[in-house]
C-alpha positions as CSV (number, residue, x, y, z in Angstrom):
1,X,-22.5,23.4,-6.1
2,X,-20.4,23.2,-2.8
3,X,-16.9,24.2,-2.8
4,X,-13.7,23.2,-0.3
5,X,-14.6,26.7,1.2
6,X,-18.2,24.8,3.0
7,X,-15.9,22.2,4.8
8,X,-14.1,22.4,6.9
9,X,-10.5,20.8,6.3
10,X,-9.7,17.5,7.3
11,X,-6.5,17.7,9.4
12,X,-4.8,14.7,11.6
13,X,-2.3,15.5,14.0
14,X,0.4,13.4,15.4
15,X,1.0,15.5,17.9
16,X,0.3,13.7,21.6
17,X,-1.0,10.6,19.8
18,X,-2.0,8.1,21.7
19,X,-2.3,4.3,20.3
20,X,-6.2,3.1,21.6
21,X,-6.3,-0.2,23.5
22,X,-7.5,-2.8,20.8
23,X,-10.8,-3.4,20.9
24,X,-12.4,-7.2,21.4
25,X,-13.1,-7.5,17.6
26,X,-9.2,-6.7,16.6
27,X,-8.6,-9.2,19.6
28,X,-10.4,-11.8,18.1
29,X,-8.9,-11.3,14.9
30,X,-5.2,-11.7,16.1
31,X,-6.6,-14.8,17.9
32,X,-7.7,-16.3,15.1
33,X,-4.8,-15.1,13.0
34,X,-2.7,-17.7,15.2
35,X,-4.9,-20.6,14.7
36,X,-5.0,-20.2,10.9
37,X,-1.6,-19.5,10.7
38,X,-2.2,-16.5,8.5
39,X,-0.5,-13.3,7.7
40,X,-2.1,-9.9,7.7
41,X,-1.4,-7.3,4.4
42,X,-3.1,-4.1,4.7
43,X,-2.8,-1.0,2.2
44,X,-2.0,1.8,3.1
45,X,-5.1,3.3,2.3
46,X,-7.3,0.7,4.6
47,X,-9.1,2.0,7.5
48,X,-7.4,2.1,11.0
49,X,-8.8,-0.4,12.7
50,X,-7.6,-2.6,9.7
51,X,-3.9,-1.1,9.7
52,X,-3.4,-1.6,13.2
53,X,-3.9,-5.1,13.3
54,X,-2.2,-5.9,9.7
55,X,1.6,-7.3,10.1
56,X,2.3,-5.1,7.5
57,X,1.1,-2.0,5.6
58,X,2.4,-0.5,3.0
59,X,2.4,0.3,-0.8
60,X,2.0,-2.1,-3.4
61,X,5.5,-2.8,-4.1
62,X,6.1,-3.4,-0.3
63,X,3.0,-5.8,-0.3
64,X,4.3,-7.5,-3.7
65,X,7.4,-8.3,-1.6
66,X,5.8,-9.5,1.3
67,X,3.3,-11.5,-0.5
68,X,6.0,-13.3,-2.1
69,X,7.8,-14.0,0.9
70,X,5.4,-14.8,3.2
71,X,5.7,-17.7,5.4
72,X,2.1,-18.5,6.5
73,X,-1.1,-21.2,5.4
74,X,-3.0,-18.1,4.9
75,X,-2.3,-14.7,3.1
76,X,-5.2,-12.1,4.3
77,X,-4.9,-9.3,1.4
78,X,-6.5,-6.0,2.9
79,X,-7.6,-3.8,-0.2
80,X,-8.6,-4.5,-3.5
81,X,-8.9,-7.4,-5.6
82,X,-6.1,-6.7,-7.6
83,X,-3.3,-7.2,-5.2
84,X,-5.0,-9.8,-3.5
85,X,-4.7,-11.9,-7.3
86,X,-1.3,-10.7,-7.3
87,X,-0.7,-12.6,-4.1
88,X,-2.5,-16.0,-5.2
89,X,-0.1,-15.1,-8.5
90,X,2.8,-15.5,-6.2
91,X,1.6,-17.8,-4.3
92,X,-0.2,-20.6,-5.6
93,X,-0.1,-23.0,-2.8
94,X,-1.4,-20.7,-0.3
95,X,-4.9,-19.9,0.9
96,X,-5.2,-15.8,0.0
97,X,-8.8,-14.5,1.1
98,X,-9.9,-10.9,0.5
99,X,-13.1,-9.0,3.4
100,X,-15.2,-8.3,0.5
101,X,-14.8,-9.7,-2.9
102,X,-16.4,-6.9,-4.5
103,X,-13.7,-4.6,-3.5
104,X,-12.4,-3.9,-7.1
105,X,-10.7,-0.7,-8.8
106,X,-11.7,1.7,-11.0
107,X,-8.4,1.5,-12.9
108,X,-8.5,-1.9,-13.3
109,X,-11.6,-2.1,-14.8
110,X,-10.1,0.5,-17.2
111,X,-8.3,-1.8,-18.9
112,X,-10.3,-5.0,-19.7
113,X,-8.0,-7.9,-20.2
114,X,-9.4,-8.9,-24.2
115,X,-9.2,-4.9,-25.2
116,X,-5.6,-5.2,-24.5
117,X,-4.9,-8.3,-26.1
118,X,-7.1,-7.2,-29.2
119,X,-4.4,-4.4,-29.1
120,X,-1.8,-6.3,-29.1
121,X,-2.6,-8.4,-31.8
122,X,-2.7,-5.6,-33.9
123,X,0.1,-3.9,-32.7
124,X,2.1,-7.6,-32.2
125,X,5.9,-5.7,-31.0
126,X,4.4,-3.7,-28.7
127,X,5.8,-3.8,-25.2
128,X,3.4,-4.1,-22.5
129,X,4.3,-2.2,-19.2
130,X,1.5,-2.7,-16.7
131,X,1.0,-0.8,-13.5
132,X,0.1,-3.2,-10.8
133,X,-3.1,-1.8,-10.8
134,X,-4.5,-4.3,-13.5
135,X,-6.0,-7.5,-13.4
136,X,-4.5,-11.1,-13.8
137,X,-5.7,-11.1,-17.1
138,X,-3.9,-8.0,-18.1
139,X,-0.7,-9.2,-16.3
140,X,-0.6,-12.5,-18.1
141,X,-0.3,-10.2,-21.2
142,X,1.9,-7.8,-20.1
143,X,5.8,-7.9,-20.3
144,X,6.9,-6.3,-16.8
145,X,5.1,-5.0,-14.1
146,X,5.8,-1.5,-12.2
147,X,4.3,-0.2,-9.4
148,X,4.2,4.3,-8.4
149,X,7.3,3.2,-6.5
150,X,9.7,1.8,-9.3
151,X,7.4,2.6,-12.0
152,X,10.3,5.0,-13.6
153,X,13.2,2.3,-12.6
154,X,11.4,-0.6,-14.6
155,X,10.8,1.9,-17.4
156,X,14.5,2.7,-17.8
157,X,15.2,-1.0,-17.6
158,X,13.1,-1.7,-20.9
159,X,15.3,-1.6,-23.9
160,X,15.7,1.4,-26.2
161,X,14.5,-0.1,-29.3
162,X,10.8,-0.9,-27.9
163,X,7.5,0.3,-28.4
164,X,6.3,0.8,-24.9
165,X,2.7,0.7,-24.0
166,X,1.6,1.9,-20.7
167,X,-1.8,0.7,-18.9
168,X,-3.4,1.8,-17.5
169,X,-2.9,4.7,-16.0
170,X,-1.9,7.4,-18.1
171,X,-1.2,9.8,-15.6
172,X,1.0,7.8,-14.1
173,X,2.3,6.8,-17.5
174,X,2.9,10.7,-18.2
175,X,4.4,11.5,-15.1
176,X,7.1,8.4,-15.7
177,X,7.7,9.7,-19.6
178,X,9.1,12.7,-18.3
179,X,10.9,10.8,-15.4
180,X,12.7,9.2,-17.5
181,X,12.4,10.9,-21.2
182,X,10.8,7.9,-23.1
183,X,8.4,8.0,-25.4
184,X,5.4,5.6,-24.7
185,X,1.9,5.3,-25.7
186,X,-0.6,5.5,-22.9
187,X,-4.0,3.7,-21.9
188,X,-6.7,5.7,-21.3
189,X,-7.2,4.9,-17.8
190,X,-7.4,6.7,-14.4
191,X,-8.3,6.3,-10.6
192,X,-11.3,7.8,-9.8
193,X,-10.0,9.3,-6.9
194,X,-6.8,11.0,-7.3
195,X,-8.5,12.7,-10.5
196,X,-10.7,14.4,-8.2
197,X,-8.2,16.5,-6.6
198,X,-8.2,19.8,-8.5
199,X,-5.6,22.7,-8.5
200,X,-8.9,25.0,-7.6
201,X,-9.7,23.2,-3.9
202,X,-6.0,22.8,-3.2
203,X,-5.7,26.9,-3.9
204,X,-7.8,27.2,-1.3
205,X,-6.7,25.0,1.0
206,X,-3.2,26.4,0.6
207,X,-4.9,29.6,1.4
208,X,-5.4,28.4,4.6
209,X,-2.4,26.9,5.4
210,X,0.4,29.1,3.0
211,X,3.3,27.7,4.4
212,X,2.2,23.4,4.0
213,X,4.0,21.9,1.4
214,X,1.7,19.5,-1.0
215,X,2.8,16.2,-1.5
216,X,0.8,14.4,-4.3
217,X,0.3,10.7,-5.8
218,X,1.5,10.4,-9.5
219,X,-2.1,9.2,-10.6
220,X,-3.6,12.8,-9.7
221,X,-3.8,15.0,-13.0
222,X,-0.6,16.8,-14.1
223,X,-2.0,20.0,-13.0
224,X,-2.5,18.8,-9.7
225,X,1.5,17.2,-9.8
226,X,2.6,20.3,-11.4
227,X,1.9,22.0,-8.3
228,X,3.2,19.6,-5.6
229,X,6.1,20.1,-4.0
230,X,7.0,16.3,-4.1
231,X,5.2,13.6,-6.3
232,X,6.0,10.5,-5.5
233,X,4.3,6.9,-3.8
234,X,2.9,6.5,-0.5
235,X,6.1,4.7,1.1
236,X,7.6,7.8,-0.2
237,X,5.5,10.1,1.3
238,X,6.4,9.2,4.8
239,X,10.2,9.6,4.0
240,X,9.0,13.3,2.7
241,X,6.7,14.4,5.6
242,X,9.5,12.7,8.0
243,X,12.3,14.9,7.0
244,X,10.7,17.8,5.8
245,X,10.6,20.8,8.3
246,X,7.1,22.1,8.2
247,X,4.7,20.8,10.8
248,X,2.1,21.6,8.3
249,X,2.0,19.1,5.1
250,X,-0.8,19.1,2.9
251,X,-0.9,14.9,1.5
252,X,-2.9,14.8,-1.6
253,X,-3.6,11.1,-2.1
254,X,-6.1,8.7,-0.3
255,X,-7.3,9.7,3.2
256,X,-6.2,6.0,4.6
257,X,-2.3,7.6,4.2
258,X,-3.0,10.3,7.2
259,X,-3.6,7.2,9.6
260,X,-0.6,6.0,8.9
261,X,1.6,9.2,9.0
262,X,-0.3,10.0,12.3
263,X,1.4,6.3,13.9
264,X,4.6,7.0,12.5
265,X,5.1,10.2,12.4
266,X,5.4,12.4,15.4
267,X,5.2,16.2,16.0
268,X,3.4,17.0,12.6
269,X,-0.3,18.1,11.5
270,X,-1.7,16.0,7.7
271,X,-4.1,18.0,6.1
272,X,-6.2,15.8,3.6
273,X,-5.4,17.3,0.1
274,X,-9.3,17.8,-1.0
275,X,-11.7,17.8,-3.6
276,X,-14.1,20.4,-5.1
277,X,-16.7,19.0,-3.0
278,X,-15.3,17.4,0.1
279,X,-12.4,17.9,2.5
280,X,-11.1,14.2,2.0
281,X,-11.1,11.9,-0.5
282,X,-11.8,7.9,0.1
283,X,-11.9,5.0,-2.1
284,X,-14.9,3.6,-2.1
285,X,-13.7,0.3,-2.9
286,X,-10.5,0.1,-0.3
287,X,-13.5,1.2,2.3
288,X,-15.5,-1.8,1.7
289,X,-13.0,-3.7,3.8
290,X,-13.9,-3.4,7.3
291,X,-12.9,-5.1,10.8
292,X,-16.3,-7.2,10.6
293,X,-15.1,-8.4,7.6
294,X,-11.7,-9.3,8.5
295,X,-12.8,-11.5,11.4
296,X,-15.1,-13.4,8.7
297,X,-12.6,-14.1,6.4
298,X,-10.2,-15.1,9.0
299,X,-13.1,-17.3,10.9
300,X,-14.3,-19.0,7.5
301,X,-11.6,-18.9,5.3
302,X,-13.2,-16.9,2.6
303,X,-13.8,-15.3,0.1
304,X,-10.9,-16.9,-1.5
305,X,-9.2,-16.0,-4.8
306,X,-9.0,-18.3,-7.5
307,X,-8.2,-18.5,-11.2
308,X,-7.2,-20.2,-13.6
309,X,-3.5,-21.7,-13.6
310,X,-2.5,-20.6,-17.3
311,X,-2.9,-17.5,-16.6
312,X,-1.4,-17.3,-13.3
313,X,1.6,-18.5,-14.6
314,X,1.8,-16.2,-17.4
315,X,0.8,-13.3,-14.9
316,X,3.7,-14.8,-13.1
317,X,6.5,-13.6,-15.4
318,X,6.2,-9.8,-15.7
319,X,6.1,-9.6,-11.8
320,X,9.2,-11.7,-11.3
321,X,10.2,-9.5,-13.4
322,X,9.8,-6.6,-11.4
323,X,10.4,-8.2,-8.4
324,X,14.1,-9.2,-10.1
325,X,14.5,-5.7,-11.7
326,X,13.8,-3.7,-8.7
């Protein structure tokens, strides 16, 4: 079995960046962009060529906002099906199209939407708060929405004498319980990714580079948080890797982020926080977007989310929720 120690480590420097022309593809996709009136959201974990061209990229409490305000015929949602149905949630009227349909999420699929509601009817004064990482279905039944960013903020916000339920990510869930000190039950749910990030590959890695500090996503394992210098979201990241001193920061989350930091972020080297058996770590499912597929949707309006109206109103209510308590 390869270890970290047979790769060699995946480091992006910002250090004499220089932004690439466009190339004719991302051309043609602004050019279109203008004819269909559309607006561009890109996670941060999409590829470059993606981020570059999106109006905005950020986290998915930055996209929630921008979804909900945008002012366009057309919302193209770069990453995963999940916030792209939280965009059509928030905006019904609009056109929101996704690259590739099939782009879905391991934690979603964690928490199927009737497993939950059989849950609920037997535990009927439970209090349902879901991470945004969930389907339509799951939201409809949930009673607030959170994302990494304000996760702990909407948890303080619930009342004391609740029964809180968190899906469905329980590592995220147990980092926010002792955020904040309130008990909750958790789902049993997880990103495939961040659990792959093990305290054994960053030991070696911080072998290599002693004086980087780590800064780690809340879904990785507690184990892997436990040793981070800073756990937090992806916006927060930047703020981290922007005011801390060392030109050397080890970013333990998807490898997408580095592109980012390495636009944004001048004088500093990102070293990919890795796995057991790779230097990096991508979603396979954010990576399923790509430029070709942008310039489709864009040129034929599709694929296009849909669903059903009763539950898009329902989903509706826990993420003006958030949206209202953030």
């Amino acid at each position: 079995m390869p270890t970290v120690l047979d790769y060699e480590p995946l480091v992006i420097s910002s250090k004499d960046f220089h932004e690439e022309p466009l190339t004719a593809i991302q051309e043609e996709i602004l050019e279109l962009k203008k004819e269909r009136n559309s607006v561009i959201l890109a996670h941060n974990y999409q590829v470059d060529a993606i981020q570059r061209i999106a109006d905005y990229v950020g986290d998915s409490l930055g996209l929630s906002y921008r979804a909900a305000k945008a002012d366009a015929d057309v919302i193209l949602f770069c990453g995963v099906h999940f916030m792209a149905e939280t965009a059509k949630i928030v905006n019904p009227d609009k056109t929101v199209i996704l690259p590739d349909l099939e782009a879905g999420c391991s934690l979603s699929d964690s928490c199927p939407a009737e497993k939950l509601a059989a849950y609920k009817e037997a535990n009927p004064d439970t209090y349902v708060v879901a991470y945004i990482n969930c389907s339509a279905g799951v939201k409809a039944l949930s009673d607030v929405i959170c994302t990494s960013g304000n996760a702990a903020k909407i948890v303080e916000k619930v009342p004391e004498d609740k029964d809180i339920l968190f899906v469905p990510d329980q590592n995220l869930g147990q980092w926010v319980a002792k955020q904040t000190g309130r008990k909750m039950k958790l789902w049993p749910g997880s990103c495939y990714a961040h659990v792959l990030f093990t305290v054994q590959s960053l030991e070696k890695l911080k072998s290599q580079f002693p004086g980087a500090p780590i800064v780690a996503h809340p879904e990785c394992v507690e184990t892997v948080r436990d040793m981070a210098d800073e756990v937090c979201s992806t916006e927060n990241m930047l703020a981290f890797c922007r005011d801390h001193p060392s030109e050397d920061i080890i970013v333990v989350t998807e490898t997408g982020m580095l592109n980012r930091m390495r636009r944004e972020i001048s004088g500093k080297r990102f070293i990919a926080g890795p796995t057991d058996t790779c230097a990096c770590n991508d979603c396979r499912f954010m990576k399923m977007n790509t430029i070709e597929k942008v310039r489709d949707a864009l040129r034929n309006l599709s694929p296009a989310i849909e669903m059903d109206e009763s539950i898009r109103q329902k989903a509706f209510v826990p993420i003006k929720r958030m949206l209202d308590w953030s």
